[in-house]
C-alpha positions as CSV (number, residue, x, y, z in Angstrom):
1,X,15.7,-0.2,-5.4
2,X,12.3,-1.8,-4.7
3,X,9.2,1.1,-4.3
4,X,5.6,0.5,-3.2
5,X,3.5,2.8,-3.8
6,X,-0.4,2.7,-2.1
7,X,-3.3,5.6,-2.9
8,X,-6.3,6.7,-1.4
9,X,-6.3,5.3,2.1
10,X,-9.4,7.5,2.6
11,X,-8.8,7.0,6.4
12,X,-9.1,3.2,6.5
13,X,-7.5,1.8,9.4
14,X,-7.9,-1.7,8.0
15,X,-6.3,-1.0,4.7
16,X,-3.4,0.8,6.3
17,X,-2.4,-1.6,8.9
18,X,-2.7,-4.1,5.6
19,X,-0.4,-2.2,3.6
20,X,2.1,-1.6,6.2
21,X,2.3,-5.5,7.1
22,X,2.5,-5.6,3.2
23,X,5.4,-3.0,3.0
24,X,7.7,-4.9,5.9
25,X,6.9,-8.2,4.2
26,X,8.3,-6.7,1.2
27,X,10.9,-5.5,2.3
28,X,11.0,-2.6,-0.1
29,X,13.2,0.7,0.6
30,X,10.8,2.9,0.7
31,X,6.8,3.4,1.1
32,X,5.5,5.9,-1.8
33,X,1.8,7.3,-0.5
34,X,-0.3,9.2,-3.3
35,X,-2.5,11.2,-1.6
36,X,-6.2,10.8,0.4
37,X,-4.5,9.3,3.4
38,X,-6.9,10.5,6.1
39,X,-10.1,12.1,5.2
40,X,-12.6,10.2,3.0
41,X,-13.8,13.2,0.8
42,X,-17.4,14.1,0.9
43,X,-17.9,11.8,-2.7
44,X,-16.8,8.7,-1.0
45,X,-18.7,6.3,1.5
46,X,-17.1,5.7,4.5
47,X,-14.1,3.2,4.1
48,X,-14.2,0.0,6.0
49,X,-13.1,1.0,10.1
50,X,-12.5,4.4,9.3
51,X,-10.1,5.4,11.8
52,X,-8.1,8.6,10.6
53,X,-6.3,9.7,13.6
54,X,-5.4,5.9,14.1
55,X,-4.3,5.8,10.4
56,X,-2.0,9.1,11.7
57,X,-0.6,7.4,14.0
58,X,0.5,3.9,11.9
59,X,1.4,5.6,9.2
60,X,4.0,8.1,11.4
61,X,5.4,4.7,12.8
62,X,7.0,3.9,9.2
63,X,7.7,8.0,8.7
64,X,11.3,7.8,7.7
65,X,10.4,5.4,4.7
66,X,7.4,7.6,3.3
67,X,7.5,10.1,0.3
68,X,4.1,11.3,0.1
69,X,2.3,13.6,-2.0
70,X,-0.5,15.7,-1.2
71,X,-4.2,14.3,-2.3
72,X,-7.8,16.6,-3.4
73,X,-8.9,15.3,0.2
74,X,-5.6,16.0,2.1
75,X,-5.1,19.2,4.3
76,X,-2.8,21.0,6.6
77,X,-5.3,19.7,9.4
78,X,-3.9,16.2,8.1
79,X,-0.3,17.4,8.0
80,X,-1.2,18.4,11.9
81,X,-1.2,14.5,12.7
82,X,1.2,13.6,10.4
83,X,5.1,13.3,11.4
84,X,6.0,13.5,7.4
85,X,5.4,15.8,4.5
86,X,2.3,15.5,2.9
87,X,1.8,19.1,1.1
88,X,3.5,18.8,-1.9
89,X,1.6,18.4,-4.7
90,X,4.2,16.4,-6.9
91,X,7.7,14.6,-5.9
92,X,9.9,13.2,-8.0
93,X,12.6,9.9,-7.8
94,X,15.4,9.7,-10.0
95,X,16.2,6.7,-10.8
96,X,19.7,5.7,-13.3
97,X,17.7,5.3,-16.6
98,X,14.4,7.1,-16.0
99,X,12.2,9.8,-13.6
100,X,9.0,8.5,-11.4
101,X,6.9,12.1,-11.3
102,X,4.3,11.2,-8.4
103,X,1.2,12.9,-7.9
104,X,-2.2,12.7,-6.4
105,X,-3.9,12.5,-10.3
106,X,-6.1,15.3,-9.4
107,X,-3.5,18.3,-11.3
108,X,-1.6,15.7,-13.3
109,X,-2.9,12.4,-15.1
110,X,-2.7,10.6,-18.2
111,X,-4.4,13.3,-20.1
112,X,-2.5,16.2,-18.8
113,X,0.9,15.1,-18.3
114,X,3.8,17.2,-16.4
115,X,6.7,17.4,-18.5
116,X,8.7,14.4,-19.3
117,X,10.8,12.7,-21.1
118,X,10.3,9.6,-23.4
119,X,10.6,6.4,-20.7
120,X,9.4,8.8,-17.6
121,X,6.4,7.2,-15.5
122,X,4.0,9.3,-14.4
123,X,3.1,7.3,-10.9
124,X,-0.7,8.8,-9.2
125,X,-4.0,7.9,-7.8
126,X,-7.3,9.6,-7.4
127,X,-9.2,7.4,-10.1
128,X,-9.0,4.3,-7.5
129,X,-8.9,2.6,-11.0
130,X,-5.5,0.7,-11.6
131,X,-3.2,1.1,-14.3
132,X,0.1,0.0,-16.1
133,X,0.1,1.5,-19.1
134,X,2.6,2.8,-21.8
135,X,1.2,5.9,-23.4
136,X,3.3,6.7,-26.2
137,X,7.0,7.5,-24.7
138,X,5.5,7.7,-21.4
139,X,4.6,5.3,-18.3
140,X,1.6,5.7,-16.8
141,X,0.9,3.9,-13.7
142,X,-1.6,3.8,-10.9
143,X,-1.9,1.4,-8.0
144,X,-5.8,1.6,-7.7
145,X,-7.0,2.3,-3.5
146,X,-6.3,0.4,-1.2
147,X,-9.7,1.5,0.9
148,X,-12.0,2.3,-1.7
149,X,-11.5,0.4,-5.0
150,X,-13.9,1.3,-8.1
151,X,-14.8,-0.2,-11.3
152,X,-15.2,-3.8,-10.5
153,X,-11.4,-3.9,-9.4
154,X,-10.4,-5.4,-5.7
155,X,-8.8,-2.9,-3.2
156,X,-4.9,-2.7,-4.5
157,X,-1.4,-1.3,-4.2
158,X,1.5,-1.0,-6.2
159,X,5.7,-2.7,-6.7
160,X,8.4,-1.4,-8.6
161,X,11.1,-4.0,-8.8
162,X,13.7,-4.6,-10.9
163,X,11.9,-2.6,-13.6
164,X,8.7,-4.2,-13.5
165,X,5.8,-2.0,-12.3
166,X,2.8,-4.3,-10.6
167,X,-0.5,-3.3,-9.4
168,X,-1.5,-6.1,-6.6
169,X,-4.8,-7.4,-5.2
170,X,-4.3,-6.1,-1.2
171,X,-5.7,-9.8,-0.2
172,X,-4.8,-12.4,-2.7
173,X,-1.7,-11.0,-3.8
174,X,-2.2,-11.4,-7.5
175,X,-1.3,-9.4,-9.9
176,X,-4.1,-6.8,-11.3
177,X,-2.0,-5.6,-14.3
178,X,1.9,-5.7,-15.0
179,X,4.8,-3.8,-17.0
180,X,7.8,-3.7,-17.9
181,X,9.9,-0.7,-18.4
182,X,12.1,-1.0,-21.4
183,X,15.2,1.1,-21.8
């Protein structure tokens, strides 16, 4: 199963119609969204064409291959526009030799971890700060923003394929930061 996984659209209509051409070239199964998908957040500038009823209805086009979990910036307003479930605040995938918990990063992160077991990856966003990590027992991974990158790192998204997690520049294509998940 190939996953991407995006955070932090922030409304960007630009990034999302990027990430969606990304996610057909891809052709990966299924289109993992961690949270701040429409509204910006009162501690962010305005992202580049910030469009969030556009970004409602792009995203909604691609609505039977998102899992999405809810962001500090999403809100039932946003679920309003939105033709998938964005409320909870976690999901999980199960996967044959390991569990993705996905989560905004806002209630769960790196230093307070859910419970999981030793080879789990805790997949999440908020920082806009990309990751691929091992942390002990534990994965930690984070795709950076797409819309609204931060600490000197270039807007970005995330792969899972054949057991390699990979956080990728949205407009070069390069990798940001790679790793492996050993059984």
């Amino acid at each position: 199963m190939k996953l991407m996984f995006a955070s932090d659209l922030h409304g960007s209509l630009s990034a999302t119609e990027k990430i969606l051409e990304l996610f057909t070239q891809s052709r990966a199964d299924w289109l993992i969204l961690l949270g701040d998908l429409l509204n910006h957040g009162p501690r962010n500038a305005l992202p580049d064409a910030y469009q969030p009823a556009q970004v409602a209805e792009q995203l909604n086009l691609y609505r039977d291959k998102i899992v999405a979990v809810r962001g500090n910036c999403d809100s039932e307003v946003d679920q309003m526009l939105l033709s998938f479930p964005i409320t909870a605040p976690f999901q999980q995938v199960l996967l044959p030799t390991r569990r993705l918990f996905l989560t905004h990063g806002h209630l769960y992160h790196p230093a307070l971890l859910p419970p999981l077991s030793h080879g789990d990856v805790l997949v999440y966003g908020h920082t806009h700060l990309p990751q691929a990590e091992r942390q002990g027992g534990i994965y930690c991974f984070n795709p950076g923003s797409v819309s609204i990158p931060k600490g000197g790192f270039p807007a970005s998204y995330g792969i899972l394929d054949q057991d390699i997690l990979r956080v990728v520049d949205l407009h070069s294509g390069q990798a940001v930061a790679e790793l492996a998940l050993t059984h």
